[in-house]
Backbone as a printed PyTorch tensor [residue, N CA C, xyz], in Angstrom:
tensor([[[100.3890,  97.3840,  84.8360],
         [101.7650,  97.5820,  85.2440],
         [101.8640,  97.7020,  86.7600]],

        [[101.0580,  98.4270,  87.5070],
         [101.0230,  98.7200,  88.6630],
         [101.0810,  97.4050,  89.4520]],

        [[ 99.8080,  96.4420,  88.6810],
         [ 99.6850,  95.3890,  89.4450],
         [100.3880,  94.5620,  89.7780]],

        [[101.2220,  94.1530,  88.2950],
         [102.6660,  93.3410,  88.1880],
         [103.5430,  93.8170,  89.3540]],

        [[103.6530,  95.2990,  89.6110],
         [104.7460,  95.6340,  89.7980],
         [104.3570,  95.2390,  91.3060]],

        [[103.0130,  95.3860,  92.3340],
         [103.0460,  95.0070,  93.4220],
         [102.8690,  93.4600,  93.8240]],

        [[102.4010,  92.7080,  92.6970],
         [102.7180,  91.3660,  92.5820],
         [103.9200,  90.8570,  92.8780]],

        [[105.0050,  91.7210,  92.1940],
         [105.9410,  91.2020,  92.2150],
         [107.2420,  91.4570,  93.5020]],

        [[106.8980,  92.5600,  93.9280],
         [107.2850,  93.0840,  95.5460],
         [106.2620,  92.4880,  96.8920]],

        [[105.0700,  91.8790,  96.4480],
         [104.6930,  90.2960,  97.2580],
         [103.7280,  91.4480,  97.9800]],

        [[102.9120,  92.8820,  97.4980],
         [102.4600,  93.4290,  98.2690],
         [100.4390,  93.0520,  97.6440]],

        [[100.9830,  91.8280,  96.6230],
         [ 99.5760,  92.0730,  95.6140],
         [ 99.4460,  90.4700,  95.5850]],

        [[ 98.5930,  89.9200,  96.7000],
         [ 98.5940,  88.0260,  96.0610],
         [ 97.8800,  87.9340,  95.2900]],

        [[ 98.3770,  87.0360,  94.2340],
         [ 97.4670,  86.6810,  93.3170],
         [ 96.6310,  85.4810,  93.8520]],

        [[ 95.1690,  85.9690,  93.3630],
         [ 94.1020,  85.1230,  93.4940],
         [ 93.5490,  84.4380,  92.9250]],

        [[ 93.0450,  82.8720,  93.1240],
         [ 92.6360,  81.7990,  92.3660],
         [ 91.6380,  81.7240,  92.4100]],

        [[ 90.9080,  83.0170,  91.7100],
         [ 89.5700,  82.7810,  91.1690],
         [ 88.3240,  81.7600,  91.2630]],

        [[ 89.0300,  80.7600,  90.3680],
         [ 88.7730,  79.1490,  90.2630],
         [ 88.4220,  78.6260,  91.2470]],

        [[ 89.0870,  78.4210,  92.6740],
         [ 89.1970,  78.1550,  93.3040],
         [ 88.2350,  78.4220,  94.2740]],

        [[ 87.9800,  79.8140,  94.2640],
         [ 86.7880,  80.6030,  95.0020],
         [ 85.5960,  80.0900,  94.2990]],

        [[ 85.2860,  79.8400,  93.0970],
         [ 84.4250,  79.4530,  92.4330],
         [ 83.9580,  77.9820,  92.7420]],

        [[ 84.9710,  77.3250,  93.2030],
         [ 84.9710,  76.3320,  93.7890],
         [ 84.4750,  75.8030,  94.9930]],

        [[ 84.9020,  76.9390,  95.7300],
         [ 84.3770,  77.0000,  97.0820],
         [ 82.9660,  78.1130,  97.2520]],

        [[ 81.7080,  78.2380,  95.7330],
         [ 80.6880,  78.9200,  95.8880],
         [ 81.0920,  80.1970,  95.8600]],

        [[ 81.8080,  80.6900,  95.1000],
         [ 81.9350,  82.0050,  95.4700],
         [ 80.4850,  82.5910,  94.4090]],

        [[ 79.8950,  83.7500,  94.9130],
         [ 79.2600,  84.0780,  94.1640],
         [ 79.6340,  86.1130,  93.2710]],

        [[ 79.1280,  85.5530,  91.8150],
         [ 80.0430,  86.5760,  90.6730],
         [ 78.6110,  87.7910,  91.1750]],

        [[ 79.0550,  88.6830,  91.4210],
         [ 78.3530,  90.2760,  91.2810],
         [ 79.2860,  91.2220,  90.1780]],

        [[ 78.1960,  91.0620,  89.4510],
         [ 78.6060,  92.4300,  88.2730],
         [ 77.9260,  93.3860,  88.1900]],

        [[ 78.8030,  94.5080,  88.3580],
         [ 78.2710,  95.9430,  88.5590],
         [ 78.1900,  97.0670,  87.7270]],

        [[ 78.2180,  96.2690,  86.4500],
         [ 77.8480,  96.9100,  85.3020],
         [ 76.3630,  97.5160,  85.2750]],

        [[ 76.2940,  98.3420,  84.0940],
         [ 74.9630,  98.7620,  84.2760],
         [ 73.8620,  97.2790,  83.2730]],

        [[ 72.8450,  97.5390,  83.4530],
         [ 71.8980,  96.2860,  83.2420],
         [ 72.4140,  96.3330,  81.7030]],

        [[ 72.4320,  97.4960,  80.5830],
         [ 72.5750,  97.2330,  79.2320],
         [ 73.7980,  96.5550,  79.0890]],

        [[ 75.0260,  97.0330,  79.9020],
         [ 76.2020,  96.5700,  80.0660],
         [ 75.8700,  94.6260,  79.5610]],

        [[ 75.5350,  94.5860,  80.4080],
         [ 75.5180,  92.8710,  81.1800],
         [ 74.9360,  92.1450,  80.2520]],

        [[ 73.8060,  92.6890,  79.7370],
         [ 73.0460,  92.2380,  78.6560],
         [ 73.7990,  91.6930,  77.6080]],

        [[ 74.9700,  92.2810,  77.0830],
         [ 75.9690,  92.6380,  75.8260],
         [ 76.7250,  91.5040,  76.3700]],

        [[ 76.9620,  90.8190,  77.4200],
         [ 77.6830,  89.3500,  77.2510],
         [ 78.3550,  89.9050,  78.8210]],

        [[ 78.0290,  88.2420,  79.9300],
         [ 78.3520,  88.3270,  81.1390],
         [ 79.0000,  87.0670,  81.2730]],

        [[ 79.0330,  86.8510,  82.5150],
         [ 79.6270,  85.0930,  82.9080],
         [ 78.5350,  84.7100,  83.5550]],

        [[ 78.8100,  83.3320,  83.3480],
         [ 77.4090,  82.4840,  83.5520],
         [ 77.3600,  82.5690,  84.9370]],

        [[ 75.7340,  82.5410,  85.6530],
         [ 75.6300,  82.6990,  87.0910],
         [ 75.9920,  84.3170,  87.7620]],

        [[ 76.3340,  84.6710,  86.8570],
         [ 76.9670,  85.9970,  87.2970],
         [ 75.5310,  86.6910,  87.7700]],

        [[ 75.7080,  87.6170,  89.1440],
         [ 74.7160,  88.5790,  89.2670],
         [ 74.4010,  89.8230,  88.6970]],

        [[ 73.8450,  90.6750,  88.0900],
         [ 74.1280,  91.5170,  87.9290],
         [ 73.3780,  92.6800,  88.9070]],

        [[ 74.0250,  93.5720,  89.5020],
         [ 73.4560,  94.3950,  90.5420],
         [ 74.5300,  95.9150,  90.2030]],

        [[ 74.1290,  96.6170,  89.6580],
         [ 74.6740,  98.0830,  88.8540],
         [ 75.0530,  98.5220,  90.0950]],

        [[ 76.5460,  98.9240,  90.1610],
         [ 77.2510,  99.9360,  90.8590],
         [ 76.3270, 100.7010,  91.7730]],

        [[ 75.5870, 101.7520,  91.0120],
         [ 74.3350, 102.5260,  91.4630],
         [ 73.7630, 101.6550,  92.2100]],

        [[ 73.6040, 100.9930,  92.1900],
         [ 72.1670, 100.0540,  93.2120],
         [ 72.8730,  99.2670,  94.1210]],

        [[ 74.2810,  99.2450,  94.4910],
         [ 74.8010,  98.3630,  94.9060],
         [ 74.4290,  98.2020,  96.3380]],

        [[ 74.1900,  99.5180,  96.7400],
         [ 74.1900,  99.8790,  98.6880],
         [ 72.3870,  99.1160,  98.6620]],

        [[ 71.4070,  99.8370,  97.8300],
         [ 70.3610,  99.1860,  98.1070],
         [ 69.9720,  97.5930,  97.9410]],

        [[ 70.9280,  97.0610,  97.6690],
         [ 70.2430,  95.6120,  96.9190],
         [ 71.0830,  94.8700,  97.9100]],

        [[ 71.8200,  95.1700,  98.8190],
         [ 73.4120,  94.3420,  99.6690],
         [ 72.2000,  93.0840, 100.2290]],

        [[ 70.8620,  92.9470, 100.4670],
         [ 70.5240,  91.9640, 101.2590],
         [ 70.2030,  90.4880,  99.9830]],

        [[ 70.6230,  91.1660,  98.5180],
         [ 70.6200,  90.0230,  97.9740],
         [ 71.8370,  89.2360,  97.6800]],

        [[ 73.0260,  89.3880,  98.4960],
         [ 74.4110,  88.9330,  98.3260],
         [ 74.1690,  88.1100,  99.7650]],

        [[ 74.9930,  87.1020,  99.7690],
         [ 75.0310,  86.2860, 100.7150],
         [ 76.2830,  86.1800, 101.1880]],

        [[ 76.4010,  86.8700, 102.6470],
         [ 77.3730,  86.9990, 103.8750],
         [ 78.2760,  86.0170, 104.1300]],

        [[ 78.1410,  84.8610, 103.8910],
         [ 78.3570,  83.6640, 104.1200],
         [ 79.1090,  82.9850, 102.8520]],

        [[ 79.1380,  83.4600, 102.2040],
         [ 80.0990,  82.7990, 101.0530],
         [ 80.8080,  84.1800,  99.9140]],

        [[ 82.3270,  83.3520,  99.7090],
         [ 83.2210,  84.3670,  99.1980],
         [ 81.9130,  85.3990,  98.2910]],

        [[ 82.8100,  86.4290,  97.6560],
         [ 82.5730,  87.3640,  96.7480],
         [ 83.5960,  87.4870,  96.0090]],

        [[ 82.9790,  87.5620,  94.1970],
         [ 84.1170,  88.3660,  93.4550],
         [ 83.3190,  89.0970,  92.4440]],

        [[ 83.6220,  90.3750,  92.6390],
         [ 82.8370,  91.4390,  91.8040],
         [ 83.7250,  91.9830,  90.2690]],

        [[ 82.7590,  91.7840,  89.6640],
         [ 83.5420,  92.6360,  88.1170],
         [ 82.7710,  93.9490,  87.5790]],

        [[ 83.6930,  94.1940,  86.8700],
         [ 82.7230,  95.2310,  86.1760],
         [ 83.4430,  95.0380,  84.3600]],

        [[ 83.6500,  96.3600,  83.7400],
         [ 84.5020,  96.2580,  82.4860],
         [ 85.7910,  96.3400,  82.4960]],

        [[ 86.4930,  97.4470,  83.5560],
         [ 87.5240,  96.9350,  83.6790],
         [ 88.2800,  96.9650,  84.8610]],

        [[ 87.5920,  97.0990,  85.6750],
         [ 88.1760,  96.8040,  87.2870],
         [ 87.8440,  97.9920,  88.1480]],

        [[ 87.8220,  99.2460,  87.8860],
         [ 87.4850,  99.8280,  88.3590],
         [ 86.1480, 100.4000,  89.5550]],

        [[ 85.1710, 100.3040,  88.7760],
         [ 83.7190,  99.6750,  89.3320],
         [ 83.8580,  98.7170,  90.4830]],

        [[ 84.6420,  98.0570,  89.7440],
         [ 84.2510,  96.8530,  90.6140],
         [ 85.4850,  97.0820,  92.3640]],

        [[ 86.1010,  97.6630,  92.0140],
         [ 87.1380,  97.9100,  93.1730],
         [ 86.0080,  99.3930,  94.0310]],

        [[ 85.5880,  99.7370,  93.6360],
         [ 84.7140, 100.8080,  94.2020],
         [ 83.5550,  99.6070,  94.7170]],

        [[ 82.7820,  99.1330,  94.3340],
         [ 82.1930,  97.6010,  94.8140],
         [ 82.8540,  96.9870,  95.9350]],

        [[ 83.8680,  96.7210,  96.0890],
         [ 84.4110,  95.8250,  96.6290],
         [ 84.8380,  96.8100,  97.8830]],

        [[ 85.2210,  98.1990,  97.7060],
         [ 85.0770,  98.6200,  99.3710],
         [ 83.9520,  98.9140,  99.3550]],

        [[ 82.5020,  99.2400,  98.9970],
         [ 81.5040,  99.3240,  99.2730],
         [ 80.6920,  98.4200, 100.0460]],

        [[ 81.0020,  96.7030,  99.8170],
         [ 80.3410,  95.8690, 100.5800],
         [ 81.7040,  95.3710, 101.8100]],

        [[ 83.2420,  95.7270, 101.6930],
         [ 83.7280,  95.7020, 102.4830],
         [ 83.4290,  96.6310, 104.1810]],

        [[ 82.5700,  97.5610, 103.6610],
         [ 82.7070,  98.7690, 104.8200],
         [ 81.2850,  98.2180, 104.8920]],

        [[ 80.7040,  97.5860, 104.2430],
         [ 78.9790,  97.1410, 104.5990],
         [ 79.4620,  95.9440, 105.5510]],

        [[ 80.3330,  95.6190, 106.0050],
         [ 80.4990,  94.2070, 106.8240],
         [ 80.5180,  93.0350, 106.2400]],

        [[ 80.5010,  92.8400, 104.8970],
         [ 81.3210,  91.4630, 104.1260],
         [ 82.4850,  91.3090, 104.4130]],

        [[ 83.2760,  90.5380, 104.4870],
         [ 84.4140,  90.0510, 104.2470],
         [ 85.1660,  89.5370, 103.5430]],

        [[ 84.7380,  88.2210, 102.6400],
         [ 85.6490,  87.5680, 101.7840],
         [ 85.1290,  88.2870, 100.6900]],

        [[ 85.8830,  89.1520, 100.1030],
         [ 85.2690,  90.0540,  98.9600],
         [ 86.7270,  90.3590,  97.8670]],

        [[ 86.8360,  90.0430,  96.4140],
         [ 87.9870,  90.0910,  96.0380],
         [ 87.2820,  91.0570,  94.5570]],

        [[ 88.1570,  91.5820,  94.2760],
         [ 87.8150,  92.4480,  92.7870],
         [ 88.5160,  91.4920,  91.7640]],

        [[ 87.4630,  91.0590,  90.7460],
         [ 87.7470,  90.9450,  89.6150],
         [ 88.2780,  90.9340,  88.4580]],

        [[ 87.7210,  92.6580,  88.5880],
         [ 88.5210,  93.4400,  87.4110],
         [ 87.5570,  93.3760,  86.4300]],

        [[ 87.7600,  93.5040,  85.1790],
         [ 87.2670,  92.9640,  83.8280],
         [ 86.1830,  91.4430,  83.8000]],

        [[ 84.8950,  91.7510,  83.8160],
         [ 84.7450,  90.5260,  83.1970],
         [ 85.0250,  89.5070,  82.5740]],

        [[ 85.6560,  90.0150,  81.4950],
         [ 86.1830,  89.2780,  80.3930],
         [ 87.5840,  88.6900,  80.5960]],

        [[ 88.3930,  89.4420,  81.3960],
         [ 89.5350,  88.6220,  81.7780],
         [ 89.0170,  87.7060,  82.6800]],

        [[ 88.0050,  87.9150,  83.8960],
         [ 87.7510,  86.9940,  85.1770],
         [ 87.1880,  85.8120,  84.3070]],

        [[ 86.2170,  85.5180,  83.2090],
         [ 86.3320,  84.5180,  82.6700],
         [ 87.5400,  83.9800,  82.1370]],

        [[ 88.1290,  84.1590,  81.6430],
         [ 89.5700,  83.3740,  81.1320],
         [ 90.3250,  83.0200,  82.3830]],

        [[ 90.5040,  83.9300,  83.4360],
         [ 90.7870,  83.2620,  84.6380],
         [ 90.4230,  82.2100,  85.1480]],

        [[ 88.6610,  81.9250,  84.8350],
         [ 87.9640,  81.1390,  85.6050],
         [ 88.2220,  79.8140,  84.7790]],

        [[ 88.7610,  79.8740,  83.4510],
         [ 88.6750,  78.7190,  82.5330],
         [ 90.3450,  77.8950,  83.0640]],

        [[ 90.9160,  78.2850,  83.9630],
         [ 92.2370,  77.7240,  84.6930],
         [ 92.2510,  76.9760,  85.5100]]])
């Protein structure tokens, strides 16, 4: 609801996933390892929340980011985590499972 609602007052762009995927974006999921195991998206990384600060030299600086987790949360904690690490093109996800159905657009 929240999201709609800043979507729709133009304070929330919606993002074309796809598109980033297009242009190499690479998937970090920050689920925990059993998490990921239980069904991910293909190519997807998986690098657990917890480990996220130690592992940053296996993400690549140089091409977008879109991080998931289960349901967005994680992954928005992710996403200022490698934002304040000096990434930039870094977008939250949300849900795995929705960012695939996104990605199928």
């Amino acid at each position: 609801m929240i999201r709609f609602l800043k979507q729709l007052f133009g304070f929330y762009p919606e993002i074309n996933f796809s598109e980033l995927v297009r242009k190499d974006a690479q998937i970090i999921d920050v689920r925990t390892s059993t998490e990921f195991s239980t069904g991910h998206i293909r190519g997807a990384v998986n690098i657990p929340l917890s480990l996220l600060t130690q592992n940053l030299s296996k993400i690549k600086r140089d091409r977008p980011i879109i991080v998931c987790c289960a349901s967005g949360a994680r992954s928005e904690s992710a996403k200022r985590i490698l934002l304040s690490s000096g990434f930039k093109n870094v977008h939250n996800g949300e849900g795995w499972q929705s960012l695939q159905q996104k990605l199928l657009k």
